[in-house]
N, C-alpha and C positions, 0 to 999 in steps of 0.2 A: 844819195846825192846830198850837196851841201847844202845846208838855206842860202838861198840869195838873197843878198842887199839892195833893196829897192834905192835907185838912182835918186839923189837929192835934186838934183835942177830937172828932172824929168819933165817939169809942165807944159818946158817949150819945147822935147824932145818929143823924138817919133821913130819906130822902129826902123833900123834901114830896106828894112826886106819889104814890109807892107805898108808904111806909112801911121801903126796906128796910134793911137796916144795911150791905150790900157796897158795895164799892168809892165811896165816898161821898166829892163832890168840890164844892166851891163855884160855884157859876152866878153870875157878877156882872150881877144885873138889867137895868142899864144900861151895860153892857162896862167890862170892866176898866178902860179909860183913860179913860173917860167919866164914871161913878161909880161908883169902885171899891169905895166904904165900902157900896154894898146891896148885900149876898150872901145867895144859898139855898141851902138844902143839898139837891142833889139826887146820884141814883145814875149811874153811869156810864151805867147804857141809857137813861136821860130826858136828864143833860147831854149827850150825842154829837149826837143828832137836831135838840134846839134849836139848839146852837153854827152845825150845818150850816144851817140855816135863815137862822138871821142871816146868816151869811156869802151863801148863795143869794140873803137880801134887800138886797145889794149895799150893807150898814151899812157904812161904815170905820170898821175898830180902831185906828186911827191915833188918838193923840193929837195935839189943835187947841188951842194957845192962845185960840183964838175962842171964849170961853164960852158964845153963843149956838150958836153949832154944836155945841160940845162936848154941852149939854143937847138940841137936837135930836137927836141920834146916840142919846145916852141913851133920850130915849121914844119911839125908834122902835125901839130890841133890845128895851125893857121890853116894847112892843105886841106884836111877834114873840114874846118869849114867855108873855104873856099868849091869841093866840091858839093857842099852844100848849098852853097848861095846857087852854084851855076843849075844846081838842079829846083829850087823855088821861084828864079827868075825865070824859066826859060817858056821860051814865048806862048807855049799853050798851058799854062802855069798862070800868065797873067790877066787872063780875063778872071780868076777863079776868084769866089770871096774870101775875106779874112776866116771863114771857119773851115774854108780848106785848107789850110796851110798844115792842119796837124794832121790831115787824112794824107796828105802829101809828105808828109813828113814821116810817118808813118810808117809809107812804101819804101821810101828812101831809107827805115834803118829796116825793115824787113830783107830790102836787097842786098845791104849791107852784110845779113848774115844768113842770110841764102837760104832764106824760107821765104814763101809764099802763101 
C-alpha cells in the first residue's frame, strides 16, 4: 500500500464513519487516479480496511487514459466503499467504540474473501 498524505486542515476535520479527530487521512472515493478531486475524511482504522478491500476487489489504481475505464474503475472503489460504510454504520455497529471499527473491519474483508 501507498503512504498516505495526512490531511492539511484536518484539526477541524473528523472522520465520517466515527466522528474521530486522530490520525485523520483522506479516502479518494473513486481512487486517487480515477477521481482524485471526491475526497472523505476518514480515520486511519476506517481508511486501512476499505483501502484493503478495494485492492482484494482486484480495482486497478493504475491510471487509464481510457476515460471510460477510468470512470468504470472509479464506481466500482466508490461501491466497495459504499458497501463498506453500510456495513460500519449499521445499527448494531453503532453502539460499538472506536477500537472496534477495525475488528469490524476486519470481518468485512475476511467475508469479502471467503474465509473465516
Amino acid at each position: 500500500m501507498s503512504a498516505v498524505r495526512q490531511c492539511p486542515k484536518c484539526s477541524r476535520r473528523r472522520c465520517f464513519i466515527c466522528g474521530s479527530k486522530k490520525d485523520l487521512q483522506e479516502h479518494h472515493l473513486g481512487g486517487r487516479n480515477h477521481a482524485r478531486f471526491s475526497t472523505i475524511t476518514l480515520c486511519r482504522i476506517h481508511h486501512e480496511p476499505v483501502s484493503i478491500l478495494i485492492a482484494r476487489a482486484k480495482i486497478s489504481p493504475d491510471f487509464t487514459s481510457d476515460m471510460v475505464e477510468r470512470a468504470r474503475r472509479a464506481r466500482q472503489t466508490a461501491l466497495v466503499f459504499q458497501w463498506f460504510l453500510d456495513d460500519a454504520i449499521a445499527p448494531e455497529s453503532r453502539s460499538n467504540k472506536h477500537d472496534d471499527a477495525a475488528k469490524s473491519g476486519s470481518q468485512l474483508i475476511e467475508g469479502a474473501v471467503g474465509t473465516k
